[in-house]
LUMMIKE-855963 format. One record per residue (C-alpha): x, y, z; residue number from 1. Coordinates in nm, 2 decimals, decimal comma, padded with zeros to 4 digits. Layout:
<atoms>
[atom [X; Y; Z]; NUM];
...
</atoms>
This chain:
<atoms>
[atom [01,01; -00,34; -01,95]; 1];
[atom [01,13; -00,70; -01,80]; 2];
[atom [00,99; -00,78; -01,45]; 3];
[atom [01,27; -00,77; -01,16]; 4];
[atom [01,34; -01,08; -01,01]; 5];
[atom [01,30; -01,21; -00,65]; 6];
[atom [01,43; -01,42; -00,44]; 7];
[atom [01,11; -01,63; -00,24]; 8];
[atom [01,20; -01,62; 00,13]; 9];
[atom [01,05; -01,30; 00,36]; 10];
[atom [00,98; -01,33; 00,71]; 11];
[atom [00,69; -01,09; 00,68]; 12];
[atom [00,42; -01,25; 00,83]; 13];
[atom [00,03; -01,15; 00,69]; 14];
[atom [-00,29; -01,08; 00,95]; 15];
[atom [-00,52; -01,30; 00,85]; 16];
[atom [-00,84; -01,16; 00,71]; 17];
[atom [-01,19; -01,30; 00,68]; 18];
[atom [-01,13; -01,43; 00,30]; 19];
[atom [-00,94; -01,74; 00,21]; 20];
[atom [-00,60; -01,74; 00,07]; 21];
[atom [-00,56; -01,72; -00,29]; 22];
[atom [-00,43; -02,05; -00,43]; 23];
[atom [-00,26; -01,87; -00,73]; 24];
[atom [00,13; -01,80; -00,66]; 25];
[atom [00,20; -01,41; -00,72]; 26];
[atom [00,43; -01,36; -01,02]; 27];
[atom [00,64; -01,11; -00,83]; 28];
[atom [00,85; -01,23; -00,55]; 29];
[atom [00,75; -01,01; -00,30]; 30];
[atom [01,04; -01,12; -00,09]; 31];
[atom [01,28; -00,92; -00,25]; 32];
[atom [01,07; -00,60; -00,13]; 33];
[atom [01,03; -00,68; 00,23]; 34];
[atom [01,27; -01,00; 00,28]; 35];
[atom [01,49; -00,83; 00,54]; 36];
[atom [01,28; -00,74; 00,78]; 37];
[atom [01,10; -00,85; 01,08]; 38];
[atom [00,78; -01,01; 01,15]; 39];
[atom [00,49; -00,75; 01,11]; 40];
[atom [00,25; -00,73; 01,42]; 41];
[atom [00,02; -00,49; 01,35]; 42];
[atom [-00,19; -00,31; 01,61]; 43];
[atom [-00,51; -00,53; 01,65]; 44];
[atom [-00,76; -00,32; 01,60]; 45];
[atom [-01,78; 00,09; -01,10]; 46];
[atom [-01,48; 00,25; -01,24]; 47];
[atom [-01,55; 00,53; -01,45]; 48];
[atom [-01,25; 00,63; -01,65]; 49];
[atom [-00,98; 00,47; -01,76]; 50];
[atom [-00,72; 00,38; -01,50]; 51];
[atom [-00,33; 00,32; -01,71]; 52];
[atom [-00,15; 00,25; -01,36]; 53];
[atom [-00,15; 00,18; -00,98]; 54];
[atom [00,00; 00,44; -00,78]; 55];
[atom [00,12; 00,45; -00,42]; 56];
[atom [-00,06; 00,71; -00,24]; 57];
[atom [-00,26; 00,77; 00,10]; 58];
[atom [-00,65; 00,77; 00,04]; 59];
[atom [-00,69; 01,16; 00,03]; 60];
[atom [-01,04; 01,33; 00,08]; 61];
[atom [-01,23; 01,05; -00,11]; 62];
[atom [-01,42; 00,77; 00,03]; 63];
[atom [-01,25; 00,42; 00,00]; 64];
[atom [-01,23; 00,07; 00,06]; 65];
[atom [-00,93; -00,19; 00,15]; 66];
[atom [-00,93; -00,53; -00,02]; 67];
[atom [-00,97; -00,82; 00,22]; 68];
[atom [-00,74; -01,04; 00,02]; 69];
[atom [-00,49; -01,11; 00,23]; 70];
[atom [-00,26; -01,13; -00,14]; 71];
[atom [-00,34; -00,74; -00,17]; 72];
[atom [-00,10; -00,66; 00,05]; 73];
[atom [00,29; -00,69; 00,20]; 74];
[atom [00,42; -00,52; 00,55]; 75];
[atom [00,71; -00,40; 00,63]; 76];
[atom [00,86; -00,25; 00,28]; 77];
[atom [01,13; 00,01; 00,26]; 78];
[atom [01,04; 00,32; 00,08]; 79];
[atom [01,10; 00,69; -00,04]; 80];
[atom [00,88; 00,99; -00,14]; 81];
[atom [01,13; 01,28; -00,07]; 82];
[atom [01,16; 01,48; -00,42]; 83];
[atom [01,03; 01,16; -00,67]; 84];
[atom [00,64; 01,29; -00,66]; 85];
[atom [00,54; 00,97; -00,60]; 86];
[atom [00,67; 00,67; -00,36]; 87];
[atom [00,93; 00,46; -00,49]; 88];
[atom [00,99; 00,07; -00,35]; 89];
[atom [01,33; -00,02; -00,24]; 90];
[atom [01,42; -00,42; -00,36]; 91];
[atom [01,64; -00,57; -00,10]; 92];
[atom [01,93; -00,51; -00,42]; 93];
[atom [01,97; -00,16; -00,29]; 94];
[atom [02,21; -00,06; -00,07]; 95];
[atom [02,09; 00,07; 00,29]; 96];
[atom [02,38; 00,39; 00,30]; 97];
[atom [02,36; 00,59; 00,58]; 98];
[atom [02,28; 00,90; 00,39]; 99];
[atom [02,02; 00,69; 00,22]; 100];
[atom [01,85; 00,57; 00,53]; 101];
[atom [01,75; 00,92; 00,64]; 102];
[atom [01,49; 00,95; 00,34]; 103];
[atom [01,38; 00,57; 00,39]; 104];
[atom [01,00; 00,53; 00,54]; 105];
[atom [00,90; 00,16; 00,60]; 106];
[atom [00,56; 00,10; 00,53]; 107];
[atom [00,26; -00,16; 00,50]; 108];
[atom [00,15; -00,15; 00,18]; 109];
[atom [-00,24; -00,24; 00,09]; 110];
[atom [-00,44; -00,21; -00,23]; 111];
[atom [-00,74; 00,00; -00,18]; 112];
[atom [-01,02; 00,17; -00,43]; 113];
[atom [-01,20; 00,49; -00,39]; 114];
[atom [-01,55; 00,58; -00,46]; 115];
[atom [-01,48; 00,72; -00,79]; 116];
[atom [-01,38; 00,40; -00,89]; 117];
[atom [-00,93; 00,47; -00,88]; 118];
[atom [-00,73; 00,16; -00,78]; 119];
[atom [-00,47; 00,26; -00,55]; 120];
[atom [-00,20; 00,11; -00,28]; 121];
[atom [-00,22; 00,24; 00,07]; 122];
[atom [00,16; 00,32; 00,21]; 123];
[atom [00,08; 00,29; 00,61]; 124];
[atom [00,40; 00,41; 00,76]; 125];
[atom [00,52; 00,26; 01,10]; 126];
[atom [00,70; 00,60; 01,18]; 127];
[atom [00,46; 00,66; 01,46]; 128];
[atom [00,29; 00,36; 01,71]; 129];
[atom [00,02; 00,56; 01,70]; 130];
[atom [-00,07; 00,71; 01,38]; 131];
[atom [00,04; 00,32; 01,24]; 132];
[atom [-00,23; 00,18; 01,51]; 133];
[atom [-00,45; 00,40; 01,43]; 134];
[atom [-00,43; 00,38; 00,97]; 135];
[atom [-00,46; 00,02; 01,06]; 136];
[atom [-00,80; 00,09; 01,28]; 137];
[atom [-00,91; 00,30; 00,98]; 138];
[atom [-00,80; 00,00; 00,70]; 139];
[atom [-00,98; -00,24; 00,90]; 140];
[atom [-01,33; -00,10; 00,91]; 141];
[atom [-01,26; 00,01; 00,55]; 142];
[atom [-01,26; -00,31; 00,46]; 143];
[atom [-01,67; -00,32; 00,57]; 144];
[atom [-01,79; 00,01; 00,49]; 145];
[atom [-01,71; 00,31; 00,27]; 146];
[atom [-01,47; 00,59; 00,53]; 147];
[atom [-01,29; 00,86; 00,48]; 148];
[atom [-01,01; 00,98; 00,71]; 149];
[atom [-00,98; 01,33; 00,86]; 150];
[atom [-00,58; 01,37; 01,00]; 151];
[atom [-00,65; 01,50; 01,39]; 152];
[atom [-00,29; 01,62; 01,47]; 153];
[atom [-00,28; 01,63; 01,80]; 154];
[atom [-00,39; 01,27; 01,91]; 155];
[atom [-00,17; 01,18; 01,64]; 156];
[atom [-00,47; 00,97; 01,51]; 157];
[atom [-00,72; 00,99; 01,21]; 158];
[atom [-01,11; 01,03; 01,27]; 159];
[atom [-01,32; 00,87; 01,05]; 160];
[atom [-01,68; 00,99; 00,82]; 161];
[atom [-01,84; 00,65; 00,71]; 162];
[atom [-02,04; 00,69; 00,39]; 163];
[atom [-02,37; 00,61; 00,59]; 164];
[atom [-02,70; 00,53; 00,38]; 165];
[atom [-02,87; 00,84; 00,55]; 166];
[atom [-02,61; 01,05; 00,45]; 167];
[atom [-02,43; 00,94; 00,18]; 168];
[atom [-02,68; 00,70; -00,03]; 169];
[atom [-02,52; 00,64; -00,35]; 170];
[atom [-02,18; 00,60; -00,21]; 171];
[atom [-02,31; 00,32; 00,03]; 172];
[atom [-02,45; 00,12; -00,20]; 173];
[atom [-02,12; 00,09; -00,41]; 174];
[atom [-01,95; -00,23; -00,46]; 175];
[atom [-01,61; -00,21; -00,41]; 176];
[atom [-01,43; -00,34; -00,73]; 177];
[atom [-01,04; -00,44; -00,69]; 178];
[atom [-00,99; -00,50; -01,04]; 179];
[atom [-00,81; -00,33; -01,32]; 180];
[atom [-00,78; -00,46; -01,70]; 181];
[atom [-00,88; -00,83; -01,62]; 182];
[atom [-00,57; -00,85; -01,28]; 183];
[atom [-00,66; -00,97; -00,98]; 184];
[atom [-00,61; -00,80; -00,67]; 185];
[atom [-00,26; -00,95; -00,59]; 186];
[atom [-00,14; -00,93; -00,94]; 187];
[atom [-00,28; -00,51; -00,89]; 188];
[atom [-00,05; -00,49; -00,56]; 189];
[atom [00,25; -00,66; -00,82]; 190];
[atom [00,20; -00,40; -01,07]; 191];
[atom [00,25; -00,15; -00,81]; 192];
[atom [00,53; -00,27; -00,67]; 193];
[atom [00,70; -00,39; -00,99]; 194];
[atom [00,62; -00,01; -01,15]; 195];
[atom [00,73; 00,16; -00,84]; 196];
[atom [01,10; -00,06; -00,78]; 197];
[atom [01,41; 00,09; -00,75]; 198];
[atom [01,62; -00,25; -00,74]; 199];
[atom [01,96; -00,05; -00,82]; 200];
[atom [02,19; 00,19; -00,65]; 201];
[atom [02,27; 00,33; -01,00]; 202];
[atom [01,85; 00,43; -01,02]; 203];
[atom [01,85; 00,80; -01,15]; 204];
[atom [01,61; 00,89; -00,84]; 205];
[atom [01,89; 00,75; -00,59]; 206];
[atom [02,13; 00,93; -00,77]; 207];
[atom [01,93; 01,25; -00,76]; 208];
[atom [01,80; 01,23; -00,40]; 209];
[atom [02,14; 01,19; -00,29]; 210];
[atom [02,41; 01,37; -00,55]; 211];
[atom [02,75; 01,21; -00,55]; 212];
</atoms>
């Protein structure tokens, strides 16, 4: 299956992180994901089986950790997750249609792993100020210490269990391992994304999400 193709000019801007930036180019132009929209200001705040594919997915019940490559991640993407069982990327190729934009959740997407060892890519959705400051309060200390995150509805916020040494001993002492099959991080977030694309308007899930 032949890679899409991207055009190498989005406006997202990244928050810096602790780590360098990667000198290798990505191989997917990320711009065609998130080219359109506007500059992202974010709220300041061992694997053991075989792993075939990256999906898009919140963390769950399981402990995790985000990758501090500033590479192994992309803000401000359009996507969908009504009816496919799984979220699907918009390119900027697809057309925005009215009746398409009620199922579209724009998201900050960043590559995570659990404690079992699963590579996975975070969708933090800007629906809400506060449950998007608060995922990005949660993905920042996840990027120091093993957390899981526990929904609290009515703050509209998630609380956090850190995988302490007292508590959780094996878990802590884990190193986090953001690699699959040889990739790096940023060419893990790429394999998401390139997997996950719906670059036409002719894409079978378009075309079943919204019959014509």
């Amino acid at each position: 299956m032949p890679k899409p193709h991207f055009n190498n000019q989005s406006t997202v801007r990244q928050r810096p992180f602790r780590l360098q930036r990667q000198k290798k180019k990505s191989v997917v132009d990320r711009a065609k994901f998130a080219g359109n929209t506007e500059s992202a200001d974010r709220p300041q705040s061992t694997q053991e089986a075989v792993q075939t594919r990256v999906p898009i997915r919140k963390p769950g019940k399981n402990f995790f950790r985000v990758c501090t490559d500033p590479q192994a991640r992309i803000l401000g993407v359009d996507t969908i997750d009504k009816g496919f069982g799984e979220i699907r990327v918009l390119t900027q190729s697809v057309t925005r249609t009215p009746d398409l934009a009620d199922h579209i959740k724009r998201v900050d997407l960043v590559l995570c792993v659990d404690h079992k060892g699963d590579i996975f890519v975070w969708p933090i959705s800007r629906g809400s100020e506060s449950w998007y400051a608060s995922s990005w309060e949660m993905a920042e200390l996840a990027t120091r210490s093993w957390i899981k995150i526990i929904p609290y509805n009515r703050d509209s916020s998630y609380r956090k269990v850190v995988a302490t040494p007292q508590k959780y001993p094996e878990t802590s002492q884990k190193v986090p391992v953001f690699s699959l099959e040889g990739l790096a991080p940023s060419e893990l977030l790429d394999l998401a994304l390139s997997k996950n694309a719906i670059e036409s308007d002719d894409d079978p899930a378009l075309i079943a999400l919204i019959p014509r």
